[in-house]
C-alpha positions in Angstrom: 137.7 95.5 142.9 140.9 97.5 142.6 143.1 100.3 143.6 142.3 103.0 141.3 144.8 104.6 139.1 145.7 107.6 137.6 144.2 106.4 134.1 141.2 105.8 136.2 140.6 109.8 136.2 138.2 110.0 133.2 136.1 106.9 134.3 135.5 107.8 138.1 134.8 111.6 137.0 132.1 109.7 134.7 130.2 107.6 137.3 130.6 110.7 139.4 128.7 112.9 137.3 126.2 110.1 136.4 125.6 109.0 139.9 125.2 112.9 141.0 122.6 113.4 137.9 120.5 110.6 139.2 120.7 110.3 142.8 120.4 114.4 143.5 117.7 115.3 140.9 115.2 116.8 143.0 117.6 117.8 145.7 119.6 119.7 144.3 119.4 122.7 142.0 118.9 121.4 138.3 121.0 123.7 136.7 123.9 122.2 138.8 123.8 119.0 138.0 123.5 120.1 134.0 126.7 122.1 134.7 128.4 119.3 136.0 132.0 119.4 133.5 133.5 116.3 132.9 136.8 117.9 131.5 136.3 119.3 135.0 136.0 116.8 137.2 138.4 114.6 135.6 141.4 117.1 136.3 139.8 117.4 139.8 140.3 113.1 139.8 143.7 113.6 138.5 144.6 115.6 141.2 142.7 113.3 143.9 144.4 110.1 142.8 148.0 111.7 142.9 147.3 112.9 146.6 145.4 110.2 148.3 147.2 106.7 146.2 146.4 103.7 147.9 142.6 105.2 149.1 140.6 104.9 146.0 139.0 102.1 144.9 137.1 100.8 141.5 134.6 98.2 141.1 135.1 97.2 137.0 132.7 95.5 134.9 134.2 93.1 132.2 132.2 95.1 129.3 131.9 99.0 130.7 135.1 99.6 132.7 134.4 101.3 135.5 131.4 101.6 137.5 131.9 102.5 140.6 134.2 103.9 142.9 134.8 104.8 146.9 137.2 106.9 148.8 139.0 106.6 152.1 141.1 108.1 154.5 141.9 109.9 157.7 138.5 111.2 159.1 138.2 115.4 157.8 135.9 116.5 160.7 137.3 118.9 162.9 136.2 117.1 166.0 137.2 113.9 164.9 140.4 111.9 166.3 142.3 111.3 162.9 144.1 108.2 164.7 141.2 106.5 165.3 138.7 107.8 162.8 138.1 107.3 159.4 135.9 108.4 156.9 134.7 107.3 153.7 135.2 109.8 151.8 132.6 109.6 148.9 131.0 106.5 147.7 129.3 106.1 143.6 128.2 103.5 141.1 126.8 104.2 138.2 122.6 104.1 138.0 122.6 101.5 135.6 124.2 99.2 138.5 122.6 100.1 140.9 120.8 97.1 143.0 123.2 94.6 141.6 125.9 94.3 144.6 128.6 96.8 143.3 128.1 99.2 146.5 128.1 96.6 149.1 131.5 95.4 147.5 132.3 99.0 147.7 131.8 99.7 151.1 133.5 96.2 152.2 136.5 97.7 150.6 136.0 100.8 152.3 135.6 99.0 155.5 138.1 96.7 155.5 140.8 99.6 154.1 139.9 101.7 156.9 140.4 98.6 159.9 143.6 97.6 158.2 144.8 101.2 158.4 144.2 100.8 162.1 140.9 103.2 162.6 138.5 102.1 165.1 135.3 103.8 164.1 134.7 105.3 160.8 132.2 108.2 159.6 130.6 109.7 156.6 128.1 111.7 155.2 125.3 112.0 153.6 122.7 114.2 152.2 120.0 114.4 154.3 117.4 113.9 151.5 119.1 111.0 150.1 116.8 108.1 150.9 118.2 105.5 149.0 121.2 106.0 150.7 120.9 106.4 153.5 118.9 103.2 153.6 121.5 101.6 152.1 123.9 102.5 154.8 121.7 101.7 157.4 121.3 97.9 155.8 125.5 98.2 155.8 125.3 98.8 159.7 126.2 102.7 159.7 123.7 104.6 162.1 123.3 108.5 162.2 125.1 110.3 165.0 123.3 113.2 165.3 125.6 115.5 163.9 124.6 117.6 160.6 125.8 120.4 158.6 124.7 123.0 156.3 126.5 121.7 153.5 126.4 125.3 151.9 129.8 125.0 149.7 128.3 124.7 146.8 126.5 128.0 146.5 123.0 126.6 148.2 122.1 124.6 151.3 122.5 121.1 151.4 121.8 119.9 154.8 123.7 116.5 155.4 124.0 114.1 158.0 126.8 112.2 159.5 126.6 108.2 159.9 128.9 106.4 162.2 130.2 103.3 162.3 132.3 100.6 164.8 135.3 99.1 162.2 136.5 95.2 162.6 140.0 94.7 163.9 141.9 93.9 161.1 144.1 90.5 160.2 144.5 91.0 156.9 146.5 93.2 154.4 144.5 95.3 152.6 143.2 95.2 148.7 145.5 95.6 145.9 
């Protein structure tokens, strides 16, 4: 596990697009997920990386690069208190590594990012469809909050559901 870089862009655009083909077929429009654009989505990670250094995370493997990645910062939601709520941000690994540990090691990043940048709580969402992750979540301790939204940014709805979260105090600095 590592801070991600900007020469990161091409890899975590990659497992983005993967992850989105495999985890939202069914749930999404087809035709959207076959229109995903690498070229695309890696000048949209370009851009991400610049802005929000220090909140990215990749989970390497010693043969494919990257396969995974998370996303963490200041919580986005109107409501929220950004001083004591954070939110992770997005969460992926690529379907070939799924089940083998990658996402908890993720989301222990996340977690321990987010408590050593002082939040109390932390949030995120999910699609309300997704299953497999929000079972994963749940496993990780996060519990919906009853909150949901449309999630009609995208062109068509995609209802989604926020999770919630109580973060550790923090003694340590956070990962490199």
């Amino acid at each position: 596990m590592r801070t991600a870089t900007l020469a990161d862009a091409e890899a975590v655009a990659r497992v983005n697009i993967e992850s989105w083909r495999k985890a939202y077929r069914g749930k999404m429009p087809q035709t959207h997920l076959d229109a995903l654009d690498p070229a695309e989505r890696t000048s949209t990670w370009q851009e991400w990386l610049t802005l929000n250094a220090g909140g990215i995370f990749v989970l390497d493997d010693p043969a494919e690069g990257v396969v995974g990645y998370v996303s963490v910062g200041a919580s986005r939601d109107p409501a929220a208190d950004p001083a004591t709520t954070g939110q992770v941000w997005a969460i992926y690994v690529a379907p070939g590594h799924w089940g083998r540990g990658g996402g908890r090691l993720l989301m222990a990043t996340a977690v321990d990012r987010l408590a050593a940048l002082g939040f109390r709580e932390a949030t995120l969402w999910v699609l309300d469809t997704n299953e497999r992750a929000r079972h994963f979540y749940e496993a990780a301790g996060w519990r919906p909050d009853g909150t949901t939204k449309p999630g009609n940014a995208r062109g068509f709805p995609l209802p989604e559901l926020r999770y919630r979260t109580d973060l550790p105090l923090h003694h340590c600095p956070p990962p490199a």
